[in-house]
Backbone as JSON, one array per atom type, in Angstrom:
{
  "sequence": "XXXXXXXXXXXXXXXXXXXXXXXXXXXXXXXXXXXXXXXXXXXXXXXXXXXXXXXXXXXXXXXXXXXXXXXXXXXXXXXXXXXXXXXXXXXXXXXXXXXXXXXXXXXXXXXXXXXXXXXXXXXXXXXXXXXXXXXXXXXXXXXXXXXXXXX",
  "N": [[-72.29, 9.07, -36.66], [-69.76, 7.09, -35.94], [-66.38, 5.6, -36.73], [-65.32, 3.91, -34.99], [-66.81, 2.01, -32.67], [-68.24, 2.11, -29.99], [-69.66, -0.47, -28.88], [-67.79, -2.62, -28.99], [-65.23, -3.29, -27.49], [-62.04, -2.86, -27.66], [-59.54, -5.57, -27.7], [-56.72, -5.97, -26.51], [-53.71, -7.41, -25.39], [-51.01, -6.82, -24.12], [-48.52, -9.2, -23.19], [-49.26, -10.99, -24.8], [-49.28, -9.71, -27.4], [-46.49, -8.87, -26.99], [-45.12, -11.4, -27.4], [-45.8, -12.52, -29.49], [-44.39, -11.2, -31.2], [-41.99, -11.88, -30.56], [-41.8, -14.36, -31.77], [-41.84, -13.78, -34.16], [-39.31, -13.29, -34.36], [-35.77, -14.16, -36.02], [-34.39, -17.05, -34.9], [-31.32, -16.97, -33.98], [-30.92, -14.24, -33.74], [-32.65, -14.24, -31.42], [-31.01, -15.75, -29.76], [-28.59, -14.6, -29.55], [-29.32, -12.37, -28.53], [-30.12, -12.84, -25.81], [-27.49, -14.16, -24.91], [-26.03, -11.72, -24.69], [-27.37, -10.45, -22.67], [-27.09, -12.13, -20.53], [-24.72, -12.02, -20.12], [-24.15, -9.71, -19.61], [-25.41, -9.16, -17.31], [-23.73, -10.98, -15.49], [-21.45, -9.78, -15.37], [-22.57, -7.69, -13.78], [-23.36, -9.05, -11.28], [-20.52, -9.81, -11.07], [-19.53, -7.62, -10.4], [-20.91, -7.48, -8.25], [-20.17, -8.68, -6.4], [-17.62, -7.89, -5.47], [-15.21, -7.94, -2.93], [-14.27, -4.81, -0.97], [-11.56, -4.18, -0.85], [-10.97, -5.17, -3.4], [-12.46, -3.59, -5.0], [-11.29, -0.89, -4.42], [-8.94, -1.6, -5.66], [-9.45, -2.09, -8.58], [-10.47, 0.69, -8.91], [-8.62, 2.63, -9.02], [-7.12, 1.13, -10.6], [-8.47, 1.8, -13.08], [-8.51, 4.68, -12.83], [-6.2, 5.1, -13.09], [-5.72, 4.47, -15.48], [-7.21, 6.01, -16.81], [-5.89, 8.66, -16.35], [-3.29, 8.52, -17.38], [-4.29, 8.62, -19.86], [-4.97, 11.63, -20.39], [-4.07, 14.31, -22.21], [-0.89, 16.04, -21.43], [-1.01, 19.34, -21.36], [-3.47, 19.25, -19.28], [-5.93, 21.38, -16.9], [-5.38, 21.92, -13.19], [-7.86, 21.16, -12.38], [-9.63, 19.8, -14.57], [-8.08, 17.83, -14.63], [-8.56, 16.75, -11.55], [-11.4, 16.36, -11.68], [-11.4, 14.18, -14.04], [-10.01, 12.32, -12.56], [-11.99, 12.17, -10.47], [-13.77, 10.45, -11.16], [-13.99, 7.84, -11.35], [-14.21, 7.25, -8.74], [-16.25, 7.11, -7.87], [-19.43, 7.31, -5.8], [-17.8, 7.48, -3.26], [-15.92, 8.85, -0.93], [-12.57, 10.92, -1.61], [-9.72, 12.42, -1.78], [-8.18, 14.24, -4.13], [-5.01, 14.81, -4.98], [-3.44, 17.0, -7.55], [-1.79, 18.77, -8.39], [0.97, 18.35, -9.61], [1.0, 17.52, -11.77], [1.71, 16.06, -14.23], [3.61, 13.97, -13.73], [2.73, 13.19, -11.32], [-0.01, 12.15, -9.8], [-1.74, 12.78, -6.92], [-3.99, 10.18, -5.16], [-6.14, 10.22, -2.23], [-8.02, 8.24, 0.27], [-9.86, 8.41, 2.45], [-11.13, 7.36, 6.03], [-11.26, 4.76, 5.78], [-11.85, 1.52, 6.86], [-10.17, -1.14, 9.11], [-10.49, -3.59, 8.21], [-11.16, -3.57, 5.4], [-8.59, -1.78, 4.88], [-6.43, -3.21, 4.92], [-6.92, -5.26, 3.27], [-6.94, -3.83, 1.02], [-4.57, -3.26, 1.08], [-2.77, -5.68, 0.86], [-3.84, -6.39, -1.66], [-3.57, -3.88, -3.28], [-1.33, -1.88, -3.41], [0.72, -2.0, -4.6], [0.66, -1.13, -8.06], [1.24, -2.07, -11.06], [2.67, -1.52, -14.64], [1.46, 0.22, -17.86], [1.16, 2.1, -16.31], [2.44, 3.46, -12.74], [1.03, 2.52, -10.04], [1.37, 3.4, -6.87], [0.91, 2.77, -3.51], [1.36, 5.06, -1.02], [1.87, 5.37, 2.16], [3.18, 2.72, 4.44], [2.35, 2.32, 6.83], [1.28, 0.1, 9.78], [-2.31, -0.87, 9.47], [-5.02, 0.55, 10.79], [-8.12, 1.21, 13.12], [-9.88, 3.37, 11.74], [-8.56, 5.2, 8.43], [-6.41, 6.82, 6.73], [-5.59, 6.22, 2.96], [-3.28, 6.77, 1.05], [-2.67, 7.06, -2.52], [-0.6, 7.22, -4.76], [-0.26, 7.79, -8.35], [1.36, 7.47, -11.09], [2.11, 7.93, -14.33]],
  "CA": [[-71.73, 7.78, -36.31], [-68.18, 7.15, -35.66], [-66.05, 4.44, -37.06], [-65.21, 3.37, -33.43], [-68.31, 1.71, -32.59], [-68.54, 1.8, -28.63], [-70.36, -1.17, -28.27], [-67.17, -3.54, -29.02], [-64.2, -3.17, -27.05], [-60.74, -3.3, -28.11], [-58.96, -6.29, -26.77], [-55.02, -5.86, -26.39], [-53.22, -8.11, -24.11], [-49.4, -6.59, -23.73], [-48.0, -10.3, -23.0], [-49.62, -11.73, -25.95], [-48.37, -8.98, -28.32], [-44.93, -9.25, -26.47], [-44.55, -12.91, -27.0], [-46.27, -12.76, -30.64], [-43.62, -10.18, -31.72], [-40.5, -12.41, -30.02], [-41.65, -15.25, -32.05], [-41.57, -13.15, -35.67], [-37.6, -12.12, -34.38], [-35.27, -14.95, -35.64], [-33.81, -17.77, -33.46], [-30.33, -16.71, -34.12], [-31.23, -12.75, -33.17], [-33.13, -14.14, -30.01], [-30.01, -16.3, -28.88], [-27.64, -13.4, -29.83], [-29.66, -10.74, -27.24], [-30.11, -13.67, -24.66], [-26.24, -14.29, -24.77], [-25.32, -10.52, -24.7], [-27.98, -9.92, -21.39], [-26.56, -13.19, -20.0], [-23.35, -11.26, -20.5], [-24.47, -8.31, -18.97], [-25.92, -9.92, -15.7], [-22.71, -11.88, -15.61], [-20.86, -8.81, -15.2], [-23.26, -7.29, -12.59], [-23.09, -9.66, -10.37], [-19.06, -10.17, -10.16], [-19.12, -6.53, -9.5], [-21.97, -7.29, -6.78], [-19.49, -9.66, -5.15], [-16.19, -8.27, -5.24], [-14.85, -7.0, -1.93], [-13.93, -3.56, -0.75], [-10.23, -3.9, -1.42], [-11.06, -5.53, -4.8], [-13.33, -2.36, -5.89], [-10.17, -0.03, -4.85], [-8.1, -1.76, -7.03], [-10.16, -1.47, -10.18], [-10.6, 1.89, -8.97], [-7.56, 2.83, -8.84], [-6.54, 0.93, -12.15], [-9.03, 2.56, -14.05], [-7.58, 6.11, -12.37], [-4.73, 5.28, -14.13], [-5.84, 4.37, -17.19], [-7.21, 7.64, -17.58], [-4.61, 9.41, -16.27], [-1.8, 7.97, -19.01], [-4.33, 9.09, -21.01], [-4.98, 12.58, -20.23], [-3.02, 15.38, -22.4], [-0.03, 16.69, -20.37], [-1.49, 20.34, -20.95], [-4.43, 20.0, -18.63], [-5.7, 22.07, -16.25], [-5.35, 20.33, -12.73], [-9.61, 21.29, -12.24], [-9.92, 19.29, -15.49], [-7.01, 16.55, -14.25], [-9.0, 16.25, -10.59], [-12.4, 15.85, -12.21], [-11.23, 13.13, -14.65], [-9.66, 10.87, -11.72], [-12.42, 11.66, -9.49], [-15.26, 10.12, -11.73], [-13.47, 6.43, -11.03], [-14.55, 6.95, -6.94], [-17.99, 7.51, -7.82], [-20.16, 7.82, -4.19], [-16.7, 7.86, -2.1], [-15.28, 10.41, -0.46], [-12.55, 11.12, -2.06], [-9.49, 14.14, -1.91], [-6.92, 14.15, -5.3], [-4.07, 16.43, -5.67], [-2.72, 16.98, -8.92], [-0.39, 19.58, -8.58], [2.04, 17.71, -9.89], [0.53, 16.34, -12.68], [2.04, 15.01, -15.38], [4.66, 13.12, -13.08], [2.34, 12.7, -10.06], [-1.23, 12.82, -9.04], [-2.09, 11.42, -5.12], [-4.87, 9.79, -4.47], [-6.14, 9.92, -0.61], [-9.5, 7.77, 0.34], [-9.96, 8.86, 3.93], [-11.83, 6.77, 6.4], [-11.18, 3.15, 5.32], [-11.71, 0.42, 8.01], [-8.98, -1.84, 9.02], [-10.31, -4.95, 7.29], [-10.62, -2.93, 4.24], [-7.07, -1.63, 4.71], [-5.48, -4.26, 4.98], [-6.76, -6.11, 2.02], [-6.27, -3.14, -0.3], [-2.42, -3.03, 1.14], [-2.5, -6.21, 0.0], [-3.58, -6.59, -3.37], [-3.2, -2.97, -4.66], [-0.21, -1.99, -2.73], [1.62, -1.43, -6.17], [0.08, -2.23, -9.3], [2.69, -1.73, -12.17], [1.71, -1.26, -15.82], [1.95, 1.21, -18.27], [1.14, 3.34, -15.12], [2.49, 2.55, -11.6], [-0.18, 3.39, -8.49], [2.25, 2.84, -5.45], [0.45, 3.16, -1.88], [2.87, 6.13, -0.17], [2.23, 4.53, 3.35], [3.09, 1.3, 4.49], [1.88, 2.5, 7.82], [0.01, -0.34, 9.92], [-4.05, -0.6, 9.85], [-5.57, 1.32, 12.4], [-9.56, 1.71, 13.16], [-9.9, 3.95, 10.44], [-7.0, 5.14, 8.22], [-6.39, 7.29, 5.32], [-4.86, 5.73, 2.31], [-2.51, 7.63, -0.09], [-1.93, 5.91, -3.3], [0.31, 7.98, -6.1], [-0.34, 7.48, -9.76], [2.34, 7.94, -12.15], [1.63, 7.55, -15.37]],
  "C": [[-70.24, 7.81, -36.58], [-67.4, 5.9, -36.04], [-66.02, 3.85, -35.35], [-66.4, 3.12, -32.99], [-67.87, 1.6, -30.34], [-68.74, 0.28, -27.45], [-69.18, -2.73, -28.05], [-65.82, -3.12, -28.88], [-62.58, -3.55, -27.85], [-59.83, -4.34, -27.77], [-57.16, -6.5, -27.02], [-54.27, -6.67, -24.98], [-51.75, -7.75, -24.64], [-48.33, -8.04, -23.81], [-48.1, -10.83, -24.4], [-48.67, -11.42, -27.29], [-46.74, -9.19, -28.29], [-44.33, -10.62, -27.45], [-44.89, -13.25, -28.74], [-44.79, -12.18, -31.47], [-42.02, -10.71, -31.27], [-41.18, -13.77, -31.14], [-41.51, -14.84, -33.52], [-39.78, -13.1, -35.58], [-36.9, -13.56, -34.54], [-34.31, -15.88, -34.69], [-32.19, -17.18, -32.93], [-30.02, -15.15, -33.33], [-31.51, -12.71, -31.54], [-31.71, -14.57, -29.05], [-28.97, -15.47, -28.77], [-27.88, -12.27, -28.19], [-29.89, -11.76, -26.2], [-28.58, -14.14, -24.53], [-25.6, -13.0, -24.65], [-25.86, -10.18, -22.84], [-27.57, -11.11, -20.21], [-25.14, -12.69, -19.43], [-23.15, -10.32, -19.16], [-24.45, -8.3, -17.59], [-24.65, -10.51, -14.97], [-22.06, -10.99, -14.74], [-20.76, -8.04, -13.62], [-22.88, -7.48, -11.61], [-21.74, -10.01, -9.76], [-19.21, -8.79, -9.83], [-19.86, -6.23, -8.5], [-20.88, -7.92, -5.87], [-18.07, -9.26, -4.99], [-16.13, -7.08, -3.32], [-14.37, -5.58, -1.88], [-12.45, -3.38, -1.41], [-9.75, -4.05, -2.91], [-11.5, -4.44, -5.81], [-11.84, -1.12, -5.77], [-9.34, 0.27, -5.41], [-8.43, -1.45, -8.44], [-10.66, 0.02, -10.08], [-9.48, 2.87, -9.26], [-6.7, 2.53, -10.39], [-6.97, 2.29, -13.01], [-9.18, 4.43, -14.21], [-6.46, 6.65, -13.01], [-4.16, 5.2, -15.09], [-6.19, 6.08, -17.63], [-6.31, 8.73, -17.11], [-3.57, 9.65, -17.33], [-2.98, 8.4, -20.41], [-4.6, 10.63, -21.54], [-3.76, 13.62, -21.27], [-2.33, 15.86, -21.6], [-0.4, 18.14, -20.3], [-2.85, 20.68, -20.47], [-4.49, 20.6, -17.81], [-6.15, 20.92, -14.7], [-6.99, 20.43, -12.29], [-9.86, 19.92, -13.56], [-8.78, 17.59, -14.72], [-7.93, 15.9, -12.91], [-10.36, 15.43, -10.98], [-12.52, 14.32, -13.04], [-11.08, 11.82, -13.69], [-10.79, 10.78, -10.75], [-13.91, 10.91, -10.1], [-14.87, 8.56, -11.69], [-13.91, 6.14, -10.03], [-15.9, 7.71, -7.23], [-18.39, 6.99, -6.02], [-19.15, 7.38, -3.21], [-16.17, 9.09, -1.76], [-13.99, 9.95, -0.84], [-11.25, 12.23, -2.26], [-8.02, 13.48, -2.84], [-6.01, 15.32, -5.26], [-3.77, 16.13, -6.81], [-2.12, 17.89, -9.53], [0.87, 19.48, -9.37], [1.87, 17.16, -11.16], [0.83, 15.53, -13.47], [3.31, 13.87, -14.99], [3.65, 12.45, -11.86], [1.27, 12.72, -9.93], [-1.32, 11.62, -8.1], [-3.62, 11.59, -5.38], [-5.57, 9.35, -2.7], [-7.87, 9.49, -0.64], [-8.81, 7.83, 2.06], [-10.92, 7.48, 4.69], [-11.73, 5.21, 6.06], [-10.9, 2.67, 6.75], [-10.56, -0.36, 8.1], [-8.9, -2.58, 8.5], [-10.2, -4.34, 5.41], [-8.81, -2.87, 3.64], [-6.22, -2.43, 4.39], [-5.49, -5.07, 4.04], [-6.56, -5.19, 0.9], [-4.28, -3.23, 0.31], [-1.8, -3.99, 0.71], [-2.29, -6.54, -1.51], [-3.39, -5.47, -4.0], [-2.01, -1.8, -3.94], [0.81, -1.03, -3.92], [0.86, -2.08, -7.55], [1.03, -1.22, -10.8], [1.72, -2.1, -13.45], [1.96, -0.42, -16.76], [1.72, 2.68, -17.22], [1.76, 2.78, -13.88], [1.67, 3.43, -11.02], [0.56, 2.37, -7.53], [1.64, 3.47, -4.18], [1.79, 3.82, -0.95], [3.04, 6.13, 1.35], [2.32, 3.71, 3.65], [2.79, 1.45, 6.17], [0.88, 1.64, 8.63], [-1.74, -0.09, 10.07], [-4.37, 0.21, 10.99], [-7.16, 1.27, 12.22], [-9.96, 2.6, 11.77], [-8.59, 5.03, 9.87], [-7.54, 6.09, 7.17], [-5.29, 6.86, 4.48], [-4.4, 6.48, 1.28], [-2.19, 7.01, -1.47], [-0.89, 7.17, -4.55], [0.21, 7.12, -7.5], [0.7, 8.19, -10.81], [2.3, 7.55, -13.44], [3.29, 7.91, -16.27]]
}
């Protein structure tokens, strides 16, 4: 004979436990992780809604944040890699030949409505880095955009 008797099932309800085990966690703890995921979601969603030209800009910033912060003796394999992890699933072509004075950024293929609102708002964005767009070349059907990061 077996402690586990067969004849009387185990009864576990997941929800129950769940909901038993949120009401042991104090109020203060619960409103804490419901104000952080509130947070979180918050977040999400402006970066569900921002436009194309809006995402190039914070792409582009945050290109140039890590740029200015890069050691001046890298190599430019190590310099390309760094800026290109900002244009996650874009295409995409960096030089950085130049590096510690210059690296270009070129996003190929951009539409005209695109274009035209990144030429607006990220055009130049000044800072402890400047990223100056190196054509002022009108929109066209599809375009390639140059921007230069100088850190």
């Amino acid at each position: 004979m077996s402690i586990a008797s067969l004849d009387a099932p185990i009864r576990f309800n997941l929800i129950e436990g769940a909901a038993a085990w949120l009401h042991r966690v104090p109020l203060g703890v619960r409103a804490f992780a419901l104000a952080g995921l509130m947070m979180a979601g918050g977040y999400q969603v402006s970066l569900a809604l921002q436009t194309p030209g809006q995402l190039i800009r914070g792409q582009l910033e945050a290109a140039g944040a890590e740029t200015a912060a890069l050691p001046w003796n890298r190599s430019r394999d190590q310099v390309v890699a760094a800026v290109a992890r900002h244009f996650a699933g874009r295409d995409v072509r960096i030089d950085a030949t130049k590096f510690p004075v210059l690296v270009a950024v070129t996003l190929p293929d951009i539409d005209r409505n695109t274009c035209e609102e990144a030429h607006n708002i990220a055009r130049r964005i000044e800072g402890s880095v400047v990223v100056a767009l190196a054509s002022t070349a009108p929109c066209g059907d599809s375009n390639a955009m140059v921007w230069r990061i100088m850190p």
